[in-house]
KEDREN-546839 format. One record per residue: x, y, z of N, C-alpha, C in turn; residue number from 1; residue in three letters. Coordinates in nm, 4 decimals. Example, Ala and Ser with C-alpha at 12.3 -4.5 7.8 and 13.67 -1.06 7.14 Angstrom:
2
ATOM	n.east	n.north	n.up	ca.east	ca.north	ca.up	c.east	c.north	c.up	k	r
ATOM	1.3190	-0.5690	0.7800	1.2300	-0.4500	0.7800	1.3200	-0.3300	0.7800	1	Ala
ATOM	1.2850	-0.2250	0.7080	1.3670	-0.1060	0.7140	1.2900	0.0030	0.7870	2	Ser
END
This chain:
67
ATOM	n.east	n.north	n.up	ca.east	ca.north	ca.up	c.east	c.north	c.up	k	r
ATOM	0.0853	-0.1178	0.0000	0.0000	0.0000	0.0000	0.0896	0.1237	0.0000	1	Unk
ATOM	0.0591	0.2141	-0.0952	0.1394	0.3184	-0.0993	0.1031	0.4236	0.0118	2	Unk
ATOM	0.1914	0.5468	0.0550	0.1772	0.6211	0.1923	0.0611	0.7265	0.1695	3	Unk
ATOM	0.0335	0.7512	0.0542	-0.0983	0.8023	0.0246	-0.1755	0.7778	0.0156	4	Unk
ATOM	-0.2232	0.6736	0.0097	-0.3465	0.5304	0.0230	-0.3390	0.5522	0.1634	5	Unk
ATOM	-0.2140	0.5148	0.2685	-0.2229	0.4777	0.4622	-0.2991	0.6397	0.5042	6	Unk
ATOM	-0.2401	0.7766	0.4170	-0.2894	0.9095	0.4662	-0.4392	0.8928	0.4375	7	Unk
ATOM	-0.4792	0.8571	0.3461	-0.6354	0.8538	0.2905	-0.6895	0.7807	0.3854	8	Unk
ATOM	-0.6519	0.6464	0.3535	-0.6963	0.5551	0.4796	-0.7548	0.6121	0.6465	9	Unk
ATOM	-0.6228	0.6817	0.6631	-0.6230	0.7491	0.8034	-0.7182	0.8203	0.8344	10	Unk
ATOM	-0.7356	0.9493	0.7563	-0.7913	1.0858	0.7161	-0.9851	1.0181	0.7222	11	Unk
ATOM	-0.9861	0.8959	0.6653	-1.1719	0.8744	0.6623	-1.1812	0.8113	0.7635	12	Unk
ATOM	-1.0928	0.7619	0.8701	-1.0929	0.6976	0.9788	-1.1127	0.8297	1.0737	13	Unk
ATOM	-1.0291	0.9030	1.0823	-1.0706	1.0239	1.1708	-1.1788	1.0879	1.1412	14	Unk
ATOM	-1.2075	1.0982	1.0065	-1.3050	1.1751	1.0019	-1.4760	1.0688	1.0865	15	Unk
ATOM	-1.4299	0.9804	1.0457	-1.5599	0.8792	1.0983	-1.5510	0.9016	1.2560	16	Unk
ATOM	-1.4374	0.9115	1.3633	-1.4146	0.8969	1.4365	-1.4705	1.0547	1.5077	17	Unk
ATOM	-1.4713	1.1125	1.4517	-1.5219	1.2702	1.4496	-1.5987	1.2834	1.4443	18	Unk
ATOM	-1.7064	1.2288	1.3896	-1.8369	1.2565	1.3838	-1.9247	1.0962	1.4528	19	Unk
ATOM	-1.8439	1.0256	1.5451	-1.8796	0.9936	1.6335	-1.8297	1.0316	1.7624	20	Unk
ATOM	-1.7392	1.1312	1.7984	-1.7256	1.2280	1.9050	-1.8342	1.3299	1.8712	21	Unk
ATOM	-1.8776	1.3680	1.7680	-2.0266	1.4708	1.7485	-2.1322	1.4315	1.8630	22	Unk
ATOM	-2.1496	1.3014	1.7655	-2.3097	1.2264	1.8217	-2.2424	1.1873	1.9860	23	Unk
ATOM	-2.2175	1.1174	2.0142	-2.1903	1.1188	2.1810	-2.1963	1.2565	2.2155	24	Unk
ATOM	-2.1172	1.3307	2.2141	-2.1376	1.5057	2.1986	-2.2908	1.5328	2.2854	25	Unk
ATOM	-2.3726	1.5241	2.1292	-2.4908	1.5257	2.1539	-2.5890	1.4766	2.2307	26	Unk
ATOM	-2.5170	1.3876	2.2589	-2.6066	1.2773	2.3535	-2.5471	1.2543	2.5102	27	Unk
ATOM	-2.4689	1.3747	2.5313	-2.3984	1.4130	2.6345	-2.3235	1.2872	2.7032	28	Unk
ATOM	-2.2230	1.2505	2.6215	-2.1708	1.1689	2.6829	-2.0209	1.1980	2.6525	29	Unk
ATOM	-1.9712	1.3218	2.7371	-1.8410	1.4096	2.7061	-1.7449	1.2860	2.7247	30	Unk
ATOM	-1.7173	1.2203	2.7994	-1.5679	1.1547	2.8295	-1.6244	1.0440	2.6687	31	Unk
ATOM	-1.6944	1.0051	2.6103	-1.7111	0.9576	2.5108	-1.6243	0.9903	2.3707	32	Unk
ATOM	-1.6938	1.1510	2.3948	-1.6711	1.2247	2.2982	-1.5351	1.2428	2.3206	33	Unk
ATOM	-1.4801	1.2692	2.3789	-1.3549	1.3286	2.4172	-1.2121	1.2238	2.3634	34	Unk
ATOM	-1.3150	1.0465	2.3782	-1.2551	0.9472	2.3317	-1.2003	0.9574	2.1738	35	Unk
ATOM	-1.3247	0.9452	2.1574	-1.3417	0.9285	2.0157	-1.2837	1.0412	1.8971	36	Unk
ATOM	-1.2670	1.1994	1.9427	-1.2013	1.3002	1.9410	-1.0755	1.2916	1.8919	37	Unk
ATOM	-1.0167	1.1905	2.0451	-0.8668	1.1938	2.0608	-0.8339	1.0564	1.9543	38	Unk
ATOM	-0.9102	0.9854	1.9330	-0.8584	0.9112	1.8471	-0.8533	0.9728	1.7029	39	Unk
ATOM	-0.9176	1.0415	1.6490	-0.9501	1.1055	1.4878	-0.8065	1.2053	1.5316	40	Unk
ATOM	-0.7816	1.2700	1.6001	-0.6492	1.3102	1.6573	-0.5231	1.2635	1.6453	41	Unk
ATOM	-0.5162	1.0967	1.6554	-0.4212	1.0167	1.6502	-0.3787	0.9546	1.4989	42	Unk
ATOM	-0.5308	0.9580	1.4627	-0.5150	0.8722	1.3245	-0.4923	0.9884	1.2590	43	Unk
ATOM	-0.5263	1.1227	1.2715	-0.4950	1.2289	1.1296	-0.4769	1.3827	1.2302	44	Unk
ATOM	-0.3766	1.3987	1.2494	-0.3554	1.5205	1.3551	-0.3701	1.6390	1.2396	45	Unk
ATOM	-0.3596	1.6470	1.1445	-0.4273	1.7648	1.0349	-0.5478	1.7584	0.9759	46	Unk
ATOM	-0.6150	1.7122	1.0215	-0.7875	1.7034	1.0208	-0.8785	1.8077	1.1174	47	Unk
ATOM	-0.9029	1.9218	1.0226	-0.9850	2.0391	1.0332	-1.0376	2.0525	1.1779	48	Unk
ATOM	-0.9917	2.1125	1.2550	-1.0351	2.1576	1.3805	-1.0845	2.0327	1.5125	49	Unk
ATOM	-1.0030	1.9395	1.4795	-0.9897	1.8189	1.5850	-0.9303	1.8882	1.7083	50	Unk
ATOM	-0.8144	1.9605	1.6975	-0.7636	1.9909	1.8203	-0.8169	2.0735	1.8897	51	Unk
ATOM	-0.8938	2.1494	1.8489	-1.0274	2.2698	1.9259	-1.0969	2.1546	1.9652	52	Unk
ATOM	-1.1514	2.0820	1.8614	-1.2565	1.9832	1.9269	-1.2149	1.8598	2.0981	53	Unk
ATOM	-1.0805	1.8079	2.0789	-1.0023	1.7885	2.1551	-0.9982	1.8728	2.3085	54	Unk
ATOM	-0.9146	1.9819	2.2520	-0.9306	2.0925	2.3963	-1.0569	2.0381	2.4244	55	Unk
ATOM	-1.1416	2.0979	2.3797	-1.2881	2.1678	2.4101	-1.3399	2.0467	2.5207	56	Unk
ATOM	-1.3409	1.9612	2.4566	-1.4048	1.7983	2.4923	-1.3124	1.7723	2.6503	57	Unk
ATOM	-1.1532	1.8124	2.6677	-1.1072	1.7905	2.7920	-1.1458	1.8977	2.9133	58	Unk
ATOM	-1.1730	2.0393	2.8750	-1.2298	2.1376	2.9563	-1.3358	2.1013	3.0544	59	Unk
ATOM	-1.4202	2.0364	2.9101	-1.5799	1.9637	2.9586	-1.5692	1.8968	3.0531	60	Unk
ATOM	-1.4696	1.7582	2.9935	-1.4654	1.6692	3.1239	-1.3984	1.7383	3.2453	61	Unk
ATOM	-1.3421	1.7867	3.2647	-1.2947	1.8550	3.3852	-1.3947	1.9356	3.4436	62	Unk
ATOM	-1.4581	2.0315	3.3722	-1.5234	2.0506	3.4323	-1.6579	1.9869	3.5285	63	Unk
ATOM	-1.6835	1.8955	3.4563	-1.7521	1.7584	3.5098	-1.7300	1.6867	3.6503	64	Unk
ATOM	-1.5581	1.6590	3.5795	-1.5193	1.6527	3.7376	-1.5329	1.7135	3.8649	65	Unk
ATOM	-1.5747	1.8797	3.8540	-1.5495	1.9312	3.9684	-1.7127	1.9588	4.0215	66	Unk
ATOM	-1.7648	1.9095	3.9626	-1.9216	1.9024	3.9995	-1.9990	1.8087	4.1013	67	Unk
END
């Protein structure tokens, strides 16, 4: 498999992985989201505003925590 095929590969894996940190999101299940986030993170760290989404998702849980 060539390394542009493994980036492609990667890139629809995060993106899938992203828009199941959405829906948990939505369905308030932050340490979920926050999972699933950090993985689309791992598989494609230049995938459109993961790392806002990232932050955002660890704030949450913390803040969670202190509740």
């Amino acid at each position: 498999m060539k390394y542009d095929n493994v980036m492609e590969y990667n890139k629809d894996g995060a993106t899938r992985a992203r828009e199941i940190a959405k829906s948990k999101f939505l369905a308030n299940d932050i340490t979920g989201a926050k999972k699933f986030a950090m993985k689309a993170q791992f598989l494609y760290p230049d995938l459109k505003g993961i790392a806002q989404m990232v932050c955002t998702f660890e704030v949450l849980v913390l803040l969670g925590e202190k509740e």
